[in-house]
Every structure is written in C-alpha cells, then in structure tokens.
PDBQT receptor file of N, H, CA, C and O in Angstrom, charges set to zero:
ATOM      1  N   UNK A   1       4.841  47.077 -34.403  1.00  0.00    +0.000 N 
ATOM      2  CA  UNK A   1       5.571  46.468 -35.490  1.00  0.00    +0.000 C 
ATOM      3  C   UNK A   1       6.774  45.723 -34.919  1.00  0.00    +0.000 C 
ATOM      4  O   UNK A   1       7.417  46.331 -34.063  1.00  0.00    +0.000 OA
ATOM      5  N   UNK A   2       7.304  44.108 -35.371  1.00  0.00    +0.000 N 
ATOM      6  H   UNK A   2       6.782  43.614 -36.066  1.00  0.00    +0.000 HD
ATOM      7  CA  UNK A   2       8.102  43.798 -34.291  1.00  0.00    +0.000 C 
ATOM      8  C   UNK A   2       9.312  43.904 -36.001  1.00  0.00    +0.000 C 
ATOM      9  O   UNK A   2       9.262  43.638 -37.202  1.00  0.00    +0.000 OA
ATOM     10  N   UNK A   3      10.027  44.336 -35.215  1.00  0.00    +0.000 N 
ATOM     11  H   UNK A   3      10.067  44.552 -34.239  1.00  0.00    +0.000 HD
ATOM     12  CA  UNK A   3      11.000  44.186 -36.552  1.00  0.00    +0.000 C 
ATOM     13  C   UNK A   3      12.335  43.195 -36.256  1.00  0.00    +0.000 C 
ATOM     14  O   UNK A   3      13.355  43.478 -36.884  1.00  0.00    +0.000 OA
ATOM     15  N   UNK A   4      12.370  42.207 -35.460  1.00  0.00    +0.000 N 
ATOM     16  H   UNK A   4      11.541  41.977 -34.951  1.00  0.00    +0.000 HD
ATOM     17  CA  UNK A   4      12.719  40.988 -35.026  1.00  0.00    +0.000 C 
ATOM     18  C   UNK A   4      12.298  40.037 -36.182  1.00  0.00    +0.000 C 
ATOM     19  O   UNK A   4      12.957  39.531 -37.090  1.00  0.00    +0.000 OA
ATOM     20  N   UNK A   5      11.179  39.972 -35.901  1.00  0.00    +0.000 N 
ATOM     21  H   UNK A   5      10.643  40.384 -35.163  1.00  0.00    +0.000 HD
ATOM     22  CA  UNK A   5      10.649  38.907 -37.072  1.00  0.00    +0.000 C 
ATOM     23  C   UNK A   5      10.808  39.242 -38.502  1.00  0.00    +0.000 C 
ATOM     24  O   UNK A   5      11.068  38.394 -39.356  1.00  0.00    +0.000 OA
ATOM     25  N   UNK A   6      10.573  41.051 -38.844  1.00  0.00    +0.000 N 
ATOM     26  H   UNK A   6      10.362  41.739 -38.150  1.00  0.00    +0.000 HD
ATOM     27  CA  UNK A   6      10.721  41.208 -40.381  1.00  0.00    +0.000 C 
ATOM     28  C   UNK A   6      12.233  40.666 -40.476  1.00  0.00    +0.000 C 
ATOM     29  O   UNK A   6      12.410  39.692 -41.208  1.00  0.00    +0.000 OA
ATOM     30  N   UNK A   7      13.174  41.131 -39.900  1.00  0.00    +0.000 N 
ATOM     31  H   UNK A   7      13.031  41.922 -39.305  1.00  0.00    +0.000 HD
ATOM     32  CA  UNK A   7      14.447  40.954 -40.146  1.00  0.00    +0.000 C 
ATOM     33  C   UNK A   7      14.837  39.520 -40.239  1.00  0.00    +0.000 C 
ATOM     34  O   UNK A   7      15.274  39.018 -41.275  1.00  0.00    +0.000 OA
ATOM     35  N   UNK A   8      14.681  38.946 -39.235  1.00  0.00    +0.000 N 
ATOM     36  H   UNK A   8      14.326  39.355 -38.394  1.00  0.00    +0.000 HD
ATOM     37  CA  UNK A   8      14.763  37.374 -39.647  1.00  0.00    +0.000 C 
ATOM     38  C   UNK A   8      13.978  36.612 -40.357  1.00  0.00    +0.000 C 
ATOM     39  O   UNK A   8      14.467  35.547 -40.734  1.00  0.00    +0.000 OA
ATOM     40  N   UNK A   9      12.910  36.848 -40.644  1.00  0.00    +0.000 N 
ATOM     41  H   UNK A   9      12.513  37.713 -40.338  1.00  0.00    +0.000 HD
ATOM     42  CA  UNK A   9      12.128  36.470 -42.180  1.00  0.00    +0.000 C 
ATOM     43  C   UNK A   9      13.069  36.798 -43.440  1.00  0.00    +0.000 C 
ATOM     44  O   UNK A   9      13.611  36.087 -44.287  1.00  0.00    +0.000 OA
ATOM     45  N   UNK A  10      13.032  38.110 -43.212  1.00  0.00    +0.000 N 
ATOM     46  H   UNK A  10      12.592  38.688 -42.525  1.00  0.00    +0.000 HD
ATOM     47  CA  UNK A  10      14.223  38.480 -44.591  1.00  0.00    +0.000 C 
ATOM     48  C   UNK A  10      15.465  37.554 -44.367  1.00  0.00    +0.000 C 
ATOM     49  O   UNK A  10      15.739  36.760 -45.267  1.00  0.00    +0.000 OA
ATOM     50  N   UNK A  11      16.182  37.591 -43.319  1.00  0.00    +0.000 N 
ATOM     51  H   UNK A  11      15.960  38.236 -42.588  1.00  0.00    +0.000 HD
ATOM     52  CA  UNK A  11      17.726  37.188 -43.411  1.00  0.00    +0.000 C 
ATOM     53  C   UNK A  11      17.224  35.481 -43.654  1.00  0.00    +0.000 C 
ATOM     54  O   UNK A  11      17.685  34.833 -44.593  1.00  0.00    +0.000 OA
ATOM     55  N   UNK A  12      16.329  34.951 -42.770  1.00  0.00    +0.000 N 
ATOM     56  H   UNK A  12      15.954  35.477 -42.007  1.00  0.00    +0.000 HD
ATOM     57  CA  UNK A  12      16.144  33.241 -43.651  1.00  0.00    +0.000 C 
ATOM     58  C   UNK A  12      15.778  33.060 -45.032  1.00  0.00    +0.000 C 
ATOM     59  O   UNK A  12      15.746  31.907 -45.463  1.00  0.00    +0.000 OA
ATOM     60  N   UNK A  13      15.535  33.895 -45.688  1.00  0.00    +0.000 N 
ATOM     61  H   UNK A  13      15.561  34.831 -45.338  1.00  0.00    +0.000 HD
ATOM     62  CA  UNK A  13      14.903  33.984 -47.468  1.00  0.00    +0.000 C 
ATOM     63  C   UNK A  13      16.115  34.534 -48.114  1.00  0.00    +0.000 C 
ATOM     64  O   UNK A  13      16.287  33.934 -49.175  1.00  0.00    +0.000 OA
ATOM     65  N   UNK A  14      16.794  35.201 -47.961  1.00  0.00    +0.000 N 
ATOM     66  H   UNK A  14      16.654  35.688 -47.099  1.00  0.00    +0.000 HD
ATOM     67  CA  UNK A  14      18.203  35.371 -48.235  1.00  0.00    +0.000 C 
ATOM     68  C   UNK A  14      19.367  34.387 -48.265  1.00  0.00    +0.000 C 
ATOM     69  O   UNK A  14      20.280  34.237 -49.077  1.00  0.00    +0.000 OA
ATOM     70  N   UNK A  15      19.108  33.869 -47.323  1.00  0.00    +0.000 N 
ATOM     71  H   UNK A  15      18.367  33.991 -46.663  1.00  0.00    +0.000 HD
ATOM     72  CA  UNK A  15      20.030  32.141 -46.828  1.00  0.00    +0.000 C 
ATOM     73  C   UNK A  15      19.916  31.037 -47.218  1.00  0.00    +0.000 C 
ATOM     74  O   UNK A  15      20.771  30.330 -47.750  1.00  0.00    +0.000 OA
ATOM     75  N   UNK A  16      18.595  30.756 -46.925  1.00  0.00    +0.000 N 
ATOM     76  H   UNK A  16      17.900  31.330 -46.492  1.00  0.00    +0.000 HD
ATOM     77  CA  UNK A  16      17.933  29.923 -48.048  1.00  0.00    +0.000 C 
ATOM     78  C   UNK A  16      18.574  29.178 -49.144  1.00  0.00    +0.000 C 
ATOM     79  O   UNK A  16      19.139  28.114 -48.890  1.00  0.00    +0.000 OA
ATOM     80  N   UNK A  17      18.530  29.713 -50.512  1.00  0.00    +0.000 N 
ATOM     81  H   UNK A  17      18.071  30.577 -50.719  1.00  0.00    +0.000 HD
ATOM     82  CA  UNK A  17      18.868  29.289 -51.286  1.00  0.00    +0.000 C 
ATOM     83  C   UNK A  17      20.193  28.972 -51.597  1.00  0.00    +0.000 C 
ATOM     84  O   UNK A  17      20.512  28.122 -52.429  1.00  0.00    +0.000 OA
ATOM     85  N   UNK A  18      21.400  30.026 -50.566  1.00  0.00    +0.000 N 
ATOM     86  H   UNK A  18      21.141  30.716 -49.890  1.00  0.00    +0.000 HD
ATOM     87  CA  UNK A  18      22.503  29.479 -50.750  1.00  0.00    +0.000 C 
ATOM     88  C   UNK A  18      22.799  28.453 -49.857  1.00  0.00    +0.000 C 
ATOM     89  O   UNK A  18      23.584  27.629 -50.325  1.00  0.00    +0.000 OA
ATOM     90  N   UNK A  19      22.464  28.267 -48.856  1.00  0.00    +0.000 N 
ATOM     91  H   UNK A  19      21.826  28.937 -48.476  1.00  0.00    +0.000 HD
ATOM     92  CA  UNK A  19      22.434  26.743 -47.613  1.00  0.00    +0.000 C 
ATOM     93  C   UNK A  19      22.051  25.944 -48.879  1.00  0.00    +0.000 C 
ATOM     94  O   UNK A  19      23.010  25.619 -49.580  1.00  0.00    +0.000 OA
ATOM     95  N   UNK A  20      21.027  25.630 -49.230  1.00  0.00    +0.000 N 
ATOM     96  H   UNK A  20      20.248  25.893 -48.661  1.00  0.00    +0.000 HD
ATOM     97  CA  UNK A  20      20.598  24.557 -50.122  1.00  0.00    +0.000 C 
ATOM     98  C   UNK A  20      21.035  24.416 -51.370  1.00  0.00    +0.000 C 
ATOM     99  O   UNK A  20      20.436  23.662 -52.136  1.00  0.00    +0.000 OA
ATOM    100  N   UNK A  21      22.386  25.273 -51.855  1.00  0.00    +0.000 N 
ATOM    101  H   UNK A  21      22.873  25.886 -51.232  1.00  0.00    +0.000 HD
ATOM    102  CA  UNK A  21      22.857  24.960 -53.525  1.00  0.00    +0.000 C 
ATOM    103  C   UNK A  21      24.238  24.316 -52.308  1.00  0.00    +0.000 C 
ATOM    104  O   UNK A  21      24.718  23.200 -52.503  1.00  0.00    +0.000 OA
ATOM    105  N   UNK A  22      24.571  24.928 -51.484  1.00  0.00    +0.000 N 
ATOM    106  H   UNK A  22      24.181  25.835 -51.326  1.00  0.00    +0.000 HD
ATOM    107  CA  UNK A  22      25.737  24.450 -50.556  1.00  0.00    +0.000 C 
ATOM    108  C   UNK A  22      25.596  23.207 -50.376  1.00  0.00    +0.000 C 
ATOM    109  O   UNK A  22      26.396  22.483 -50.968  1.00  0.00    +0.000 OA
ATOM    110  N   UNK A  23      24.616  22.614 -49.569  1.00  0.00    +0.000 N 
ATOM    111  H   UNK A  23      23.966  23.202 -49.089  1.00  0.00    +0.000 HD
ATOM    112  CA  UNK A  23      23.795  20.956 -49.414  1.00  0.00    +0.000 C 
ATOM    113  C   UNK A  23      23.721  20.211 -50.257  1.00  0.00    +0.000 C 
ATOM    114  O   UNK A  23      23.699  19.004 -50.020  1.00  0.00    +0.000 OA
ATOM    115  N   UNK A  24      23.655  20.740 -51.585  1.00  0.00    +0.000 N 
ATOM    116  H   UNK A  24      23.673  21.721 -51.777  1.00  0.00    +0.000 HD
ATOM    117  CA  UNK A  24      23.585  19.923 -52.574  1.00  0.00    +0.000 C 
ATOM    118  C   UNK A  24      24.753  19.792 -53.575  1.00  0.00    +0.000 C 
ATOM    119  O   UNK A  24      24.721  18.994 -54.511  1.00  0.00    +0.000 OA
ATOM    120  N   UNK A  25      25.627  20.495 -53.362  1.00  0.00    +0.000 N 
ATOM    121  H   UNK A  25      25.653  21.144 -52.601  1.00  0.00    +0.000 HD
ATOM    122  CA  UNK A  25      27.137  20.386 -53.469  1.00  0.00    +0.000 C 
ATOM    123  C   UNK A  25      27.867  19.234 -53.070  1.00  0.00    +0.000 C 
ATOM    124  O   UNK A  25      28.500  18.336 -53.625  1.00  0.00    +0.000 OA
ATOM    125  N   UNK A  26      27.372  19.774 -51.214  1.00  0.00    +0.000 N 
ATOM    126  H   UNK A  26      26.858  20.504 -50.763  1.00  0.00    +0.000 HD
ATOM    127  CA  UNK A  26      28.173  18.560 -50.731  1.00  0.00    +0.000 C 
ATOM    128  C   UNK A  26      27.664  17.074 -50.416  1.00  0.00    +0.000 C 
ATOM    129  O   UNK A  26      28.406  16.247 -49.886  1.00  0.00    +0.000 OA
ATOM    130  N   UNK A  27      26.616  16.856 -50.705  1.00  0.00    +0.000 N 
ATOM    131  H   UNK A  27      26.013  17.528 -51.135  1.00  0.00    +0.000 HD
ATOM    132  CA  UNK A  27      25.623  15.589 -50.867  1.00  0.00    +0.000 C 
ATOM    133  C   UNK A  27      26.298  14.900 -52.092  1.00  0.00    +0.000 C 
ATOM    134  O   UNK A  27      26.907  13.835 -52.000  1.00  0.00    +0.000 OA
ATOM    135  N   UNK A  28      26.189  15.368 -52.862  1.00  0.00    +0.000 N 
ATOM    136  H   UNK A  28      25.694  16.233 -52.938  1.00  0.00    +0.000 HD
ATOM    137  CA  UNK A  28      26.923  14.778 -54.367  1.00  0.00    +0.000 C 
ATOM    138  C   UNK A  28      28.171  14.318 -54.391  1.00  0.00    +0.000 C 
ATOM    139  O   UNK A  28      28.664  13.239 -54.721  1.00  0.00    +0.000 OA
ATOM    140  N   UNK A  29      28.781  15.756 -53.807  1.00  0.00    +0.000 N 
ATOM    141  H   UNK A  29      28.380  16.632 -53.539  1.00  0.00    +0.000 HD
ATOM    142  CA  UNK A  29      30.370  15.433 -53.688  1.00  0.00    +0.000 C 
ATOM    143  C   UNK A  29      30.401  14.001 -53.074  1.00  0.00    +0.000 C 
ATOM    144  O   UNK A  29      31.062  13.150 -53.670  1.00  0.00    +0.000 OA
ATOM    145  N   UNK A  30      29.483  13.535 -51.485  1.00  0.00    +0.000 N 
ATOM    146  H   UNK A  30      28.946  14.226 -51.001  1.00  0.00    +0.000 HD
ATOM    147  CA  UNK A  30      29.655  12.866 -50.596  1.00  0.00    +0.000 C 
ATOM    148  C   UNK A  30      29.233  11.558 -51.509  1.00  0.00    +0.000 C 
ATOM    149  O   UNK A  30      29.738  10.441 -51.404  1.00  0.00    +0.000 OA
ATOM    150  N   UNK A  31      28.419  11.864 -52.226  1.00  0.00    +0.000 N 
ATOM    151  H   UNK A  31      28.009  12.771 -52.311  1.00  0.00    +0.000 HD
ATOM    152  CA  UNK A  31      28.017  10.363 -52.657  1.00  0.00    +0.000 C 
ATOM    153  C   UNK A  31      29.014   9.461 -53.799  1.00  0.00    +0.000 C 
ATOM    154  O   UNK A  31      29.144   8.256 -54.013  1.00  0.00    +0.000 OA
ATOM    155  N   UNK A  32      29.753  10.951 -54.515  1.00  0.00    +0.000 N 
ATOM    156  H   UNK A  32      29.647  11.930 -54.341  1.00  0.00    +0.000 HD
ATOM    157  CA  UNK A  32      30.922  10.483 -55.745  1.00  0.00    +0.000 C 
ATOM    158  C   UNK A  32      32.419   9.930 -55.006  1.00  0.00    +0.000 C 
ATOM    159  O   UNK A  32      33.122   8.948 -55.243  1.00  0.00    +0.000 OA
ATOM    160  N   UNK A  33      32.520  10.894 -54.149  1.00  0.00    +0.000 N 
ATOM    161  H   UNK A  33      31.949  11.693 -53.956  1.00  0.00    +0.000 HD
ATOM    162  CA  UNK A  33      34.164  10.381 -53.524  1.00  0.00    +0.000 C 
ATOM    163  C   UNK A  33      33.870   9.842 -52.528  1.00  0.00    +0.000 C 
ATOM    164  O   UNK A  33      35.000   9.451 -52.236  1.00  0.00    +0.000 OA
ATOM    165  N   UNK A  34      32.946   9.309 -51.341  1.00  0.00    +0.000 N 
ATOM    166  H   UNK A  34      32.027   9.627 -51.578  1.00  0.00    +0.000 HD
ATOM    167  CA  UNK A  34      32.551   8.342 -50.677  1.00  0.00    +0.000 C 
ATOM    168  C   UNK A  34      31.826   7.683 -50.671  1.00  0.00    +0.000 C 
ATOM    169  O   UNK A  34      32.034   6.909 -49.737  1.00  0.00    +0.000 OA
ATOM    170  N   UNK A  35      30.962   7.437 -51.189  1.00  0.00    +0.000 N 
ATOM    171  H   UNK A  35      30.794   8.066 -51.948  1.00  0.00    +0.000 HD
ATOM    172  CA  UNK A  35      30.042   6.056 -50.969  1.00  0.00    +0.000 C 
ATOM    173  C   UNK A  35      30.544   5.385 -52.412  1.00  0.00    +0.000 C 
ATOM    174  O   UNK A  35      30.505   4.155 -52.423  1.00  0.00    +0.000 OA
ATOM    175  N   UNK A  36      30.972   5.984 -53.531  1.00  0.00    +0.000 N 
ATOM    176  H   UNK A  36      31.004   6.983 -53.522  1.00  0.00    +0.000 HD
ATOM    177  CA  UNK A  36      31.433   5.504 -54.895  1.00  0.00    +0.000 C 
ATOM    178  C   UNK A  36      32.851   5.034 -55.055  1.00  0.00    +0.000 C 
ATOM    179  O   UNK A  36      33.235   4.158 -55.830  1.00  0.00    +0.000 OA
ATOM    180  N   UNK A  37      33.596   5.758 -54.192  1.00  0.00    +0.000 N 
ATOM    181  H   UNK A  37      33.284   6.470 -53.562  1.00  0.00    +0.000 HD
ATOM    182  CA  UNK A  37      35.165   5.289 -54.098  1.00  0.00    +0.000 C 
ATOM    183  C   UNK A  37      35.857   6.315 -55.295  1.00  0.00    +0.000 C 
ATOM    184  O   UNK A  37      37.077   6.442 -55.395  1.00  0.00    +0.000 OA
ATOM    185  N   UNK A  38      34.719   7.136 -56.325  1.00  0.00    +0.000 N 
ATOM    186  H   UNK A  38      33.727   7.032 -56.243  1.00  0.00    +0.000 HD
ATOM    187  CA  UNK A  38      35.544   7.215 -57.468  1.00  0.00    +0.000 C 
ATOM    188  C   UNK A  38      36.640   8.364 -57.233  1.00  0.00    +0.000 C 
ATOM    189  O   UNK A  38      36.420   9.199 -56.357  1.00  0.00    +0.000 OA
ATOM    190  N   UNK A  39      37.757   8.423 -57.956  1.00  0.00    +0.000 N 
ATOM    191  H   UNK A  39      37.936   7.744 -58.669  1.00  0.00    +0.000 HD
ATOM    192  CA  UNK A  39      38.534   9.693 -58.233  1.00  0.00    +0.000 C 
ATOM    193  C   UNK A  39      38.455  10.577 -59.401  1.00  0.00    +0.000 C 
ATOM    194  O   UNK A  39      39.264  10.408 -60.313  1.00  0.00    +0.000 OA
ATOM    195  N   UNK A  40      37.551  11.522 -59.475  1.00  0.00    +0.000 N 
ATOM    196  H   UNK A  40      36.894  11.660 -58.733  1.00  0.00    +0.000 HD
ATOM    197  CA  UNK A  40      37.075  12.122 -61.045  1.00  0.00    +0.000 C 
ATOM    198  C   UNK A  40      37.096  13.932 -60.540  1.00  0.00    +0.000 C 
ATOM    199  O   UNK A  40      36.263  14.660 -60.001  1.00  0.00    +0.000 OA
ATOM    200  N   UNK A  41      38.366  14.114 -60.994  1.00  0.00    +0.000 N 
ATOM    201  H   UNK A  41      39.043  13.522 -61.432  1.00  0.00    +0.000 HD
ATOM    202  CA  UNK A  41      38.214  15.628 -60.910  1.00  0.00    +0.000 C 
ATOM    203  C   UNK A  41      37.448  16.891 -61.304  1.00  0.00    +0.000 C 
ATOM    204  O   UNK A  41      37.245  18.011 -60.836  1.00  0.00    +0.000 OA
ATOM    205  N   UNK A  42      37.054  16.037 -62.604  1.00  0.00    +0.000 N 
ATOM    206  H   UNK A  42      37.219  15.127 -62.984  1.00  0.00    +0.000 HD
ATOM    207  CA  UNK A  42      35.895  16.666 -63.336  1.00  0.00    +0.000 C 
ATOM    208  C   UNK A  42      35.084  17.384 -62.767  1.00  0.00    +0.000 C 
ATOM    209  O   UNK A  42      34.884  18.579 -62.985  1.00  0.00    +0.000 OA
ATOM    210  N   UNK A  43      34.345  16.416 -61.680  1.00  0.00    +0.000 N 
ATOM    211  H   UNK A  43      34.507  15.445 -61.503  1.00  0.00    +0.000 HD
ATOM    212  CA  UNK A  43      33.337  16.719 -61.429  1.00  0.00    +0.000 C 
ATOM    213  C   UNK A  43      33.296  18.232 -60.182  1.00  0.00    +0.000 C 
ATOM    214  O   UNK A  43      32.464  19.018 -59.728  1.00  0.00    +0.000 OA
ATOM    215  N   UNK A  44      34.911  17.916 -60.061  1.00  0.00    +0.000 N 
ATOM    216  H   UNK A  44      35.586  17.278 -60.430  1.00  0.00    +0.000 HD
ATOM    217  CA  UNK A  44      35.252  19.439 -59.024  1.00  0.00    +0.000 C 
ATOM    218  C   UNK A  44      35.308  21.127 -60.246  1.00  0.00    +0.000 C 
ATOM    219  O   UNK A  44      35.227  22.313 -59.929  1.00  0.00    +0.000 OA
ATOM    220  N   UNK A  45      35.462  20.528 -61.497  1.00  0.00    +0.000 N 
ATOM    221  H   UNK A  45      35.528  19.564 -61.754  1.00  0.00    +0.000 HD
ATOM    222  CA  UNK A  45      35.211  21.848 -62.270  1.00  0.00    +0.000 C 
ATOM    223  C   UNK A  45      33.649  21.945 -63.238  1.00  0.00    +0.000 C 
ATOM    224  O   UNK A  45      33.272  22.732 -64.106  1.00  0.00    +0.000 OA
ATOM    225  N   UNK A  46      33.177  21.044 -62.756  1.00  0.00    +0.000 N 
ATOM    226  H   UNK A  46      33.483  20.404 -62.051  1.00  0.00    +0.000 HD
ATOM    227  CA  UNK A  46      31.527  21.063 -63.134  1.00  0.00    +0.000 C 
ATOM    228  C   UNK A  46      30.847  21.772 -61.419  1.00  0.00    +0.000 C 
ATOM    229  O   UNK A  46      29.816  22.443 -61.437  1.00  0.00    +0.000 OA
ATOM    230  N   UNK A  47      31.352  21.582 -60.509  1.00  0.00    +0.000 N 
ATOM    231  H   UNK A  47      32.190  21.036 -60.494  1.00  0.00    +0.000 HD
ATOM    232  CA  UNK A  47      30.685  22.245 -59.590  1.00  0.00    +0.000 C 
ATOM    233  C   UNK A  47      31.561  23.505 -59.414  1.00  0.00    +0.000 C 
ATOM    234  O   UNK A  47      30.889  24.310 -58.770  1.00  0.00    +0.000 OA
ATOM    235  N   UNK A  48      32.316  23.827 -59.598  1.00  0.00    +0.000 N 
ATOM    236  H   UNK A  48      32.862  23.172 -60.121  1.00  0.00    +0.000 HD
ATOM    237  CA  UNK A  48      33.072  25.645 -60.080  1.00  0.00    +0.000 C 
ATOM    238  C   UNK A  48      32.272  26.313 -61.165  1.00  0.00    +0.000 C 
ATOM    239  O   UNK A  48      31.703  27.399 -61.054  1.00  0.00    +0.000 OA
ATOM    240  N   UNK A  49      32.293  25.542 -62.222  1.00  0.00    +0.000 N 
ATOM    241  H   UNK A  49      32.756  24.660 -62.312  1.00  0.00    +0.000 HD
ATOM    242  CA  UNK A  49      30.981  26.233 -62.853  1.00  0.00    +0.000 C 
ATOM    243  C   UNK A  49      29.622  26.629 -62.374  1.00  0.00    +0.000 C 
ATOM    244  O   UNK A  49      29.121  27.744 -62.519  1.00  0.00    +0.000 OA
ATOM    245  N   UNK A  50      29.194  25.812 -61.911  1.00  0.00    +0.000 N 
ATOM    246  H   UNK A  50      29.602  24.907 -61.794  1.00  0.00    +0.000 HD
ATOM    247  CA  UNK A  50      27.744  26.005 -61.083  1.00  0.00    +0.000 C 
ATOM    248  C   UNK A  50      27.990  26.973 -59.926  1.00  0.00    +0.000 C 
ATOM    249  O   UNK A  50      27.212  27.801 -59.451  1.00  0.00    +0.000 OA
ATOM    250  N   UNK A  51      28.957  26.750 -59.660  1.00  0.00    +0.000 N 
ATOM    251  H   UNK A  51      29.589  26.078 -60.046  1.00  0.00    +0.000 HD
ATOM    252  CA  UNK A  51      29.152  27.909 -58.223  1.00  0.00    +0.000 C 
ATOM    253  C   UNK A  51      29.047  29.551 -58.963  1.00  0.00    +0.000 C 
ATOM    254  O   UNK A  51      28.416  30.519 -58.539  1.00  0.00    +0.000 OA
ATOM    255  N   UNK A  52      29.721  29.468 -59.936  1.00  0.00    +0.000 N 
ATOM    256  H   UNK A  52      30.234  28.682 -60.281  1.00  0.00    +0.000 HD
ATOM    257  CA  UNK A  52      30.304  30.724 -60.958  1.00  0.00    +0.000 C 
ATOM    258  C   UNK A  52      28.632  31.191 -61.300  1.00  0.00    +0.000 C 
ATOM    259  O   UNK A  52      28.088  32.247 -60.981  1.00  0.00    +0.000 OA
ATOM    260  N   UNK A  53      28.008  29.953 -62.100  1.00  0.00    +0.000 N 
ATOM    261  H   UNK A  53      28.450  29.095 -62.359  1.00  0.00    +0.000 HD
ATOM    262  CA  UNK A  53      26.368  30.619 -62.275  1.00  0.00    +0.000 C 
ATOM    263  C   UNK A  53      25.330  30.943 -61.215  1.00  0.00    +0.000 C 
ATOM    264  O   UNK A  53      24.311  31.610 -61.391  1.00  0.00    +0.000 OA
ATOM    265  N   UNK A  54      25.723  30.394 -60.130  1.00  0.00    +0.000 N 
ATOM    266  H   UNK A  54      26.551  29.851 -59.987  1.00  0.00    +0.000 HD
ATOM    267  CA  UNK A  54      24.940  30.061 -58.873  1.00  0.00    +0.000 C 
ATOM    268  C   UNK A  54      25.104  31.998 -58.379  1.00  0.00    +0.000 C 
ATOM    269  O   UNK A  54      24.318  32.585 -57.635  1.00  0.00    +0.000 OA
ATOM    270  N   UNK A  55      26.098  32.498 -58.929  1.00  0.00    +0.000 N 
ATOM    271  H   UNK A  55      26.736  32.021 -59.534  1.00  0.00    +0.000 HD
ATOM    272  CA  UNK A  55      26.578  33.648 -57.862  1.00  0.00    +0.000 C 
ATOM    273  C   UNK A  55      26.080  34.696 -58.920  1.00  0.00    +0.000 C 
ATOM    274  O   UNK A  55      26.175  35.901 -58.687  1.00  0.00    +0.000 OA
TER     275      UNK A  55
C-alpha cells in the first residue's frame, strides 16, 4: 500500500477547489483594475461575499 500517493491524491482534491475559486478571484480582479483601468470598489465587497460563501 503506498500511502504517498493516497495522501497526495487526498491533499490535491482538497486544494483544488480553493486554488481555483483563488484564480478566479484574481483573473477578474486582473481584468477590472488592469486591463479596464476601472476604479469600482464594489466589486471588492461582491468578492468578500463570495469568499464568506465560498468558506
């Protein structure tokens, strides 16, 4: 039984989904306050919410 692999199978399926709500946080962020120029704070307490449901 190698328990190398169970363990890091588990710990990448665990990670997973928070790496990728993280990525997609900061993809957005990147695309609103840099590639858009805009200044909208809003959108920093629309992703506090999501963080709040995310958890």
């Amino acid at each position: 039984m190698d328990f190398g692999q169970i363990l890091n199978n588990t710990l990448s399926q665990i990670l997973s989904p928070t790496t990728f709500g993280f990525a997609l946080a900061a993809i957005g962020l990147s695309i609103h306050f840099g590639f858009a120029g805009l200044l909208n704070m809003g959108v920093a307490g629309f992703m506090a919410v999501g963080a709040y449901g995310f958890a």
